[in-house]
N, C-alpha and C positions, 0 to 999 in steps of 0.2 A: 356700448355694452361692456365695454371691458372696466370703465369708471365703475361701474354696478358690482362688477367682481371684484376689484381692487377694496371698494367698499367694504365690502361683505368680509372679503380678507381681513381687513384693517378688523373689522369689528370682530371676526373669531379671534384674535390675535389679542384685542384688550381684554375680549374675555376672557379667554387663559390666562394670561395676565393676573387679572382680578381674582380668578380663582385659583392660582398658584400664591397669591398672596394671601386667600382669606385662610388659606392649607396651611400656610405658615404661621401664619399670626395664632391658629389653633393649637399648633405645634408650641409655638410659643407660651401661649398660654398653659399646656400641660406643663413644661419644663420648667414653666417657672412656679406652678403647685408644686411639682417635687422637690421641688428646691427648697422651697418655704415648708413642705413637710421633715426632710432633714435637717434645716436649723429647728424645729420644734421638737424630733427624735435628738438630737445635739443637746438641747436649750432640756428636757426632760432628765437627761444622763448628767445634768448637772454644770455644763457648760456655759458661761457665756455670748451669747450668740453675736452680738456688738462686738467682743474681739475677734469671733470666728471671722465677721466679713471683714473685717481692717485685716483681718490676717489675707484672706484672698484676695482684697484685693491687692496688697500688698503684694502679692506674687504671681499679681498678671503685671506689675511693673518689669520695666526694663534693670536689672542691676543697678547702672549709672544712673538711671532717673528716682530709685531707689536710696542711693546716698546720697542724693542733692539734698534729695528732701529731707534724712536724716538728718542733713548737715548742717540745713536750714531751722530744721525744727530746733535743733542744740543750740544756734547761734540767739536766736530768738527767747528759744526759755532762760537761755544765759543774759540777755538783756533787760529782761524782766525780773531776773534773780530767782528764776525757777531752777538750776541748772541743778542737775543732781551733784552730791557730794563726790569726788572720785573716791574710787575703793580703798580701804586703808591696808597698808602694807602689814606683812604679818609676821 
């Protein structure tokens, strides 16, 4: 009898489960409409919205993982003869 409970356990258990995930994934699903509604109110006022998200995500980066890549991007455009001009003294 008690395999019969355990069962039944198991099975409430994936259920909640299941539906703490489909809760999420709904969840998810709003948050990411309003998201995509404020690059559209952003992308309306005139903005960019291609830079809006390089900018974000640009600053869920870590600092230091942040200048790697800056550093990398320069070493790169400079090998390619992309490198911007430095600033001219004044």
């Amino acid at each position: 009898m008690s395999t019969v409970n355990s069962d039944s356990v198991a099975q409430d258990q994936l259920r909640a489960f299941i539906e703490r995930i489909e809760r999420l994934e709904e969840e998810k699903q709003t948050i990411a409409d309003d998201i995509k509604e404020v690059y559209a109110e952003a992308k309306g006022n005139g903005f960019d919205t291609k830079v809006l998200r390089q900018i974000v995500r640009i600053r869920k980066q870590d600092q230091n993982e942040r200048m790697e890549q800056e550093a990398l991007l320069e070493l790169y455009m400079s090998a390619l003869g992309m490198a911007a001009a430095p600033p001219e003294s004044a």
